[in-house]
C-alpha positions as CSV (number, residue, x, y, z in Angstrom):
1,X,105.6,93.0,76.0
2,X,103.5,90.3,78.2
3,X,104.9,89.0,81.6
4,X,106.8,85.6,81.5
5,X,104.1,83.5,83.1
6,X,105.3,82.6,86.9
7,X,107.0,86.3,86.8
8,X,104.4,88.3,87.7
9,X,104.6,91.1,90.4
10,X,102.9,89.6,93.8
11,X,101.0,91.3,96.6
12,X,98.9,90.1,100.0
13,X,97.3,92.0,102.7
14,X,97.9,90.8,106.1
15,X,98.6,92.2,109.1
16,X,100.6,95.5,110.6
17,X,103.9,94.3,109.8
18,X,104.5,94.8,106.2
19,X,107.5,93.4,104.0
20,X,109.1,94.0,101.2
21,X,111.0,91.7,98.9
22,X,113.3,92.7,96.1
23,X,114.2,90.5,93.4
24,X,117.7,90.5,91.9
25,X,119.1,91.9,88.0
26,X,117.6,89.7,85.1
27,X,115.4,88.0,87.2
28,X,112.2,88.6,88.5
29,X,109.4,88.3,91.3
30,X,109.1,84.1,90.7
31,X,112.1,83.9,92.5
32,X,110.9,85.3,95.8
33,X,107.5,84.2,95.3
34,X,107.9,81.2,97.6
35,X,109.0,83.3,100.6
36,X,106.5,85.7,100.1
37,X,103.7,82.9,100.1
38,X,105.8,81.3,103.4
39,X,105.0,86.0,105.1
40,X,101.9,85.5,103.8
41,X,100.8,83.0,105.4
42,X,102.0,83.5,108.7
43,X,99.9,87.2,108.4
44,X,102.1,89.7,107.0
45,X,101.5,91.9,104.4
46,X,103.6,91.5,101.8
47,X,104.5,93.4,98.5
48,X,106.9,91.3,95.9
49,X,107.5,94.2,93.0
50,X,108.2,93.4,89.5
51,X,111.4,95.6,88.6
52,X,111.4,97.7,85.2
53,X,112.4,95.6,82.6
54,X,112.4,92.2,83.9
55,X,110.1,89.8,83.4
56,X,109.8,90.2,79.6
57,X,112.6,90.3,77.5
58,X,115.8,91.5,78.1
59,X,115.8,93.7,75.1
60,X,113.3,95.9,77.6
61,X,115.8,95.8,80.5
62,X,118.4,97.3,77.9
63,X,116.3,100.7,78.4
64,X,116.2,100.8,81.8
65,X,118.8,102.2,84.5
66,X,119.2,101.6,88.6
67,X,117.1,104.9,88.4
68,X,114.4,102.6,87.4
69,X,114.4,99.8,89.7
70,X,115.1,101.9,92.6
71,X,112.1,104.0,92.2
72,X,110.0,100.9,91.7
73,X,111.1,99.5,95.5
74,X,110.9,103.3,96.9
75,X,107.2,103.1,95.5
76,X,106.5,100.0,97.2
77,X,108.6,101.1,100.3
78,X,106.1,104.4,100.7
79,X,102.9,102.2,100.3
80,X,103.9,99.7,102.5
81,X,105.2,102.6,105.5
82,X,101.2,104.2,104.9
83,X,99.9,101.2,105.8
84,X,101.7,99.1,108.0
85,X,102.8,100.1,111.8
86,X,106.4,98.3,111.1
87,X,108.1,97.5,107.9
88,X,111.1,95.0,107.1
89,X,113.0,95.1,103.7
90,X,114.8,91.7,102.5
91,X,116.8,91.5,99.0
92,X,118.2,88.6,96.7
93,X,121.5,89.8,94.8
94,X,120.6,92.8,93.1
95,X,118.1,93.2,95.5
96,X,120.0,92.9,98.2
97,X,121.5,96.6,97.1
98,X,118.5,98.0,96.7
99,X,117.4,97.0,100.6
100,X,120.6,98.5,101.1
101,X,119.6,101.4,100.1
102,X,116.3,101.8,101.7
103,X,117.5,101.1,104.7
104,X,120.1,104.1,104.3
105,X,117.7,106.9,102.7
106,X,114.4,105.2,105.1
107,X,116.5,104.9,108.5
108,X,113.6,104.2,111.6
109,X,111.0,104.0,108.6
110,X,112.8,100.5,108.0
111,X,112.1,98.1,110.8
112,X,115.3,95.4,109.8
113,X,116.7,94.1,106.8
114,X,117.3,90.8,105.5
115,X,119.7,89.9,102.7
116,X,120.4,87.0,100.5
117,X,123.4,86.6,98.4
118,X,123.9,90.4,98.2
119,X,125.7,91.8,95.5
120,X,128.3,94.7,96.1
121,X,130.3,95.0,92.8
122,X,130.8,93.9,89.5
123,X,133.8,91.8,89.2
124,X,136.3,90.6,86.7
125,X,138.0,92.6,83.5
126,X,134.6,92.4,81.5
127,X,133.8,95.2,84.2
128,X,136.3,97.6,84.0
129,X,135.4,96.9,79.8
130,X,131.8,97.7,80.4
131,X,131.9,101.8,79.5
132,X,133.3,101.2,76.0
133,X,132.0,97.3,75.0
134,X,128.4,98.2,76.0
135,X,128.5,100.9,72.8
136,X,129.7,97.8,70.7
137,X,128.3,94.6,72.1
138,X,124.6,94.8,73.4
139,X,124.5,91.8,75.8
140,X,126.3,88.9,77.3
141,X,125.6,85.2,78.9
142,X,123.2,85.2,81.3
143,X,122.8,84.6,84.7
144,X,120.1,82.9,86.1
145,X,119.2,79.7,87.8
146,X,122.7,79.2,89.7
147,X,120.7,76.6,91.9
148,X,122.4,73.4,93.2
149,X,118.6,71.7,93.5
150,X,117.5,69.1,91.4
151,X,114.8,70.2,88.7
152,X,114.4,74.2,90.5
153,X,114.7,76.7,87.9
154,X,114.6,80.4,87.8
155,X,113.1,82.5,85.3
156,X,115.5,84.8,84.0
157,X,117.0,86.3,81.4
158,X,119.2,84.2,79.1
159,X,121.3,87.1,78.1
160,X,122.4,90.3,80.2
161,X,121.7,93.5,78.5
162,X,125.3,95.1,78.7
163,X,124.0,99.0,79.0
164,X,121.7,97.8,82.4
165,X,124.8,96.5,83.7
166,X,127.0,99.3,83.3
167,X,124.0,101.0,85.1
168,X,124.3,98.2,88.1
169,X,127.9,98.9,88.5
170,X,127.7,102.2,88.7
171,X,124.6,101.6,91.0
172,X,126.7,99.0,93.6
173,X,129.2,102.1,94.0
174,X,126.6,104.3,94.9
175,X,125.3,101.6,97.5
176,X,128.6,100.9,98.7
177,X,129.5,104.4,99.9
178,X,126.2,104.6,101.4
179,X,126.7,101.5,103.8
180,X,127.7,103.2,107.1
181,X,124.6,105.2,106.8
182,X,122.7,101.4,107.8
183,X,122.2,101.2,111.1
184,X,119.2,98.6,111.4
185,X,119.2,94.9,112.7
186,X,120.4,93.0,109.8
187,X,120.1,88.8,108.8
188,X,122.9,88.6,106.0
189,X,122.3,85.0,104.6
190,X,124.9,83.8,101.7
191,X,126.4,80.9,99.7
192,X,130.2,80.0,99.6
193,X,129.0,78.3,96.6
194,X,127.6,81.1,94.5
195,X,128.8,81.1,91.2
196,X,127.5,84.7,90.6
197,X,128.0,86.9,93.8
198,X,131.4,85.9,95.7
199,X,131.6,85.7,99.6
200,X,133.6,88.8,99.5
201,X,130.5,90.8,98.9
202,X,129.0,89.8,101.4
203,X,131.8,90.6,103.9
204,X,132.4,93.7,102.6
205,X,128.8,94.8,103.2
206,X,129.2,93.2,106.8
207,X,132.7,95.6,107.5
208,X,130.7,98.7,106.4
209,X,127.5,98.7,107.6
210,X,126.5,101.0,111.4
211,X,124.0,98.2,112.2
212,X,125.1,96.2,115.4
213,X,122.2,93.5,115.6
214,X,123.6,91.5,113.1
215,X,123.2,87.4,112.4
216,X,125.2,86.2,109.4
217,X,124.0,82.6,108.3
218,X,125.6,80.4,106.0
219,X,123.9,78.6,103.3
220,X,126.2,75.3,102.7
221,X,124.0,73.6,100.5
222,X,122.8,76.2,98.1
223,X,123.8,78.5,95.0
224,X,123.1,82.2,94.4
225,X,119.5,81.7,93.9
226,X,119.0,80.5,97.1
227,X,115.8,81.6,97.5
228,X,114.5,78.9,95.3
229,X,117.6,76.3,96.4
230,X,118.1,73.5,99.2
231,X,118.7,76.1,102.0
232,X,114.9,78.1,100.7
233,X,113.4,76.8,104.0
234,X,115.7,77.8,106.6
235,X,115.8,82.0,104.9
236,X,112.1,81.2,105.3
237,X,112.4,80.7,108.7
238,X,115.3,82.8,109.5
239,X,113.5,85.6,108.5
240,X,110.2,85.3,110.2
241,X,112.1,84.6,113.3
242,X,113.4,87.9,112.6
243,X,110.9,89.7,112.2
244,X,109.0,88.0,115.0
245,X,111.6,89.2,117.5
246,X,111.5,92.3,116.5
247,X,108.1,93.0,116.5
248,X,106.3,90.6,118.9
249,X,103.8,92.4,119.9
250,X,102.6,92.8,116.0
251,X,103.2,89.3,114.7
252,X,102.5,87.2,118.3
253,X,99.6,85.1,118.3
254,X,98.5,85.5,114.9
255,X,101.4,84.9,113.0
256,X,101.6,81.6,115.5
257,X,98.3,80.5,114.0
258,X,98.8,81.4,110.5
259,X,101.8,79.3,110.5
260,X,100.6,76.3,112.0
């Protein structure tokens, strides 16, 4: 199956501080693609992966497991460690878990993490139903574009494949007993308003983690796809801030003049 047009994988060669950006379940690279441009351009080099399964339809995603996506990001991870001096992780949702999980299995390999609107576990009775319906019933409502901004929309799946999300929960379970094992600095960014991930994820991951340099920011004015929301600018900013303080000496002067 073709890409959706606007969800294609993205990739730009910069500088020796590398990122990589994980997108979250259903969605896909378009919405990260903004941040990514905002690395970019201040001279980092910057891989934006298009996950297994997403980006097409979600019948595709149906046949496809954590295994998948995690391997996808672990690719990307590899590449970006054999080229880059220092390399930060940051993760919408879904994606959140998976830079959870790099940073656990990488340790030193993985300079800082950044997270948006992580997700921890799948809530509600319809999980605890997912190891039976998901033989009967093959997907649900969807997810995407939970944005409070006027005329932004994501481009996601209209319909979540119920088999790839057993596979997530069992996934966030995995991720969640791994948690102590992160030790990095961390910027944990989320929405009281997010209609898909609730607070409570996100202070759960905060209680569990080893890392000590942590900054939690709160996104008032935005959804769960924040990346693509009214707070977009400030993660933007947050992050390279981030990242410049924790590696000066690689982003310094250049990163100042890219961004101006």
């Amino acid at each position: 199956m073709p890409v959706l047009p606007g969800a294609e994988p993205y990739r730009h060669e910069g500088g020796e501080v590398g990122v990589l950006l994980c997108h979250g379940f259903t969605g896909s690279p378009q919405s990260m693609r903004p941040w990514a441009e905002y690395l970019a351009g201040r001279g980092l080099t910057v891989s934006l992966p298009l996950l297994p399964g997403h980006g097409t339809r979600w019948q595709d995603m149906q046949l496809t497991t954590w295994h998948d996506w995690y391997a996808e990001v672990d690719r990307a991870l590899r590449e970006l460690t054999g080229r880059c001096e220092r390399v930060f992780v940051m993760g919408l949702s879904m994606g959140g878990a998976l830079t959870l999980r790099l940073a656990a299995r990488y340790g030193d390999a993985v300079s800082g993490i950044v997270l948006v609107n992580p997700g921890n576990k799948v809530h509600g009775v319809a999980a605890r139903a997912l190891p039976v319906v998901r033989h009967f019933v093959p997907s649900t409502k969807g997810i995407a574009s939970d944005i409070a901004k006027p005329g932004s929309v994501e481009i996601g799946y209209e319909r979540v494949p119920l088999h790839a999300a057993y596979s997530l929960r069992r996934f966030f379970r995995i991720v969640d007993a791994e948690l102590p094992q992160v030790t990095q600095p961390m910027l944990l960014l989320h929405s009281p308003q997010d209609h898909v991930v609730p607070p409570a994820d996100s202070a759960r991951i905060l209680s569990r983690v080893s890392s000590t340099d942590v900054k939690e920011v709160i996104l008032e004015q935005s959804y769960h796809v924040a990346t693509l929301d009214l707070d977009a600018e400030r993660i933007f900013e947050e992050s390279w801030a981030f990242v410049s303080r924790l590696a000066p000496e690689l982003v310094g002067e250049k990163g100042s003049a890219s961004g101006g």
